[in-house]
C-alpha positions as CSV (number, residue, x, y, z in Angstrom):
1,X,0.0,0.0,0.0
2,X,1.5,3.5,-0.9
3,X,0.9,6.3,1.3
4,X,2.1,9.9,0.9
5,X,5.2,11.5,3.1
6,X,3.3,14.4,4.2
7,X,0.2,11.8,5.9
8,X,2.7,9.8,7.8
9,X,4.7,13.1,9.0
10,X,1.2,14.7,9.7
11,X,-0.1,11.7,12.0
12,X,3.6,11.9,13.7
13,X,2.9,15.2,14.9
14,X,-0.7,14.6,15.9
15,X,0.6,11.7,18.0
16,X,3.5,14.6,19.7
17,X,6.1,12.3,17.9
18,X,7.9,15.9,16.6
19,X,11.1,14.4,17.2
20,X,10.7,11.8,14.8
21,X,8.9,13.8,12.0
22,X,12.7,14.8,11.2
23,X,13.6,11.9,10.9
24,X,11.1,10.4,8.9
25,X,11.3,13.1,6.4
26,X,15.2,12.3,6.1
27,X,14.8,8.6,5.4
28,X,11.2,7.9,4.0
29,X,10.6,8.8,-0.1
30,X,7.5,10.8,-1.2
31,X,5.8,7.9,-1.6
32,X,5.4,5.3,1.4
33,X,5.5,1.6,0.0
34,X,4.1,0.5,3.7
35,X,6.0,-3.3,2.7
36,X,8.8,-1.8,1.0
37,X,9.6,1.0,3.7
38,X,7.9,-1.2,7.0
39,X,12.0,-1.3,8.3
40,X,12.1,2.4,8.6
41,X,8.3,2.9,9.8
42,X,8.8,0.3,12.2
43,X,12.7,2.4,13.2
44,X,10.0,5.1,14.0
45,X,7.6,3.2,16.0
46,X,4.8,2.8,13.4
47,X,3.1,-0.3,12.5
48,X,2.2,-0.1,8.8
49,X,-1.4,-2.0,9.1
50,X,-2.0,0.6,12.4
51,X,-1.0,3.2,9.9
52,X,-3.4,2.8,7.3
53,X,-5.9,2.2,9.8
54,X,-5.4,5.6,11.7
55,X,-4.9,7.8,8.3
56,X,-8.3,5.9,6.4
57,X,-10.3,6.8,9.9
58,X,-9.0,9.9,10.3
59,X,-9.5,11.1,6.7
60,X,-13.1,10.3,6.4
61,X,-11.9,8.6,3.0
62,X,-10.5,11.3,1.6
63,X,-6.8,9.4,0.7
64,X,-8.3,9.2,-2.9
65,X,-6.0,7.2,-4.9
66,X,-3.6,6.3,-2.4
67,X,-5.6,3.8,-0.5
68,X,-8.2,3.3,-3.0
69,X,-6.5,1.3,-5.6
70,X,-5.5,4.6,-7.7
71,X,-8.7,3.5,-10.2
């Protein structure tokens, strides 16, 4: 599953993880393969499948392409 940069740095700071949003935007591409990149989500505490959950709840489906299958 691909997820933008920007959602995973945005849900870092919701969660108070600032320090890491650094971090993260250092070492993850644009694009987030969550299998691909799970080694450096999971160097920043975040479980890819918890991941997807949080941003597809808390985006009320607005993730468009990125979760939807890019139709």
């Amino acid at each position: 599953m691909q997820i933008d940069k920007s959602q995973v740095l945005d849900l870092l700071r919701q969660q108070g993880e600032d320090d890491k949003v650094q971090q993260a935007d250092q070492e993850l591409p644009s694009t987030v393969d969550t299998e691909q990149h799970a080694g450096i989500m999971a160097k920043l505490g975040l479980d890819p499948a918890d991941l997807v959950q949080k941003l597809a709840g808390g985006a009320g489906g607005g993730l468009g392409g990125l979760l939807g299958g890019g139709r």
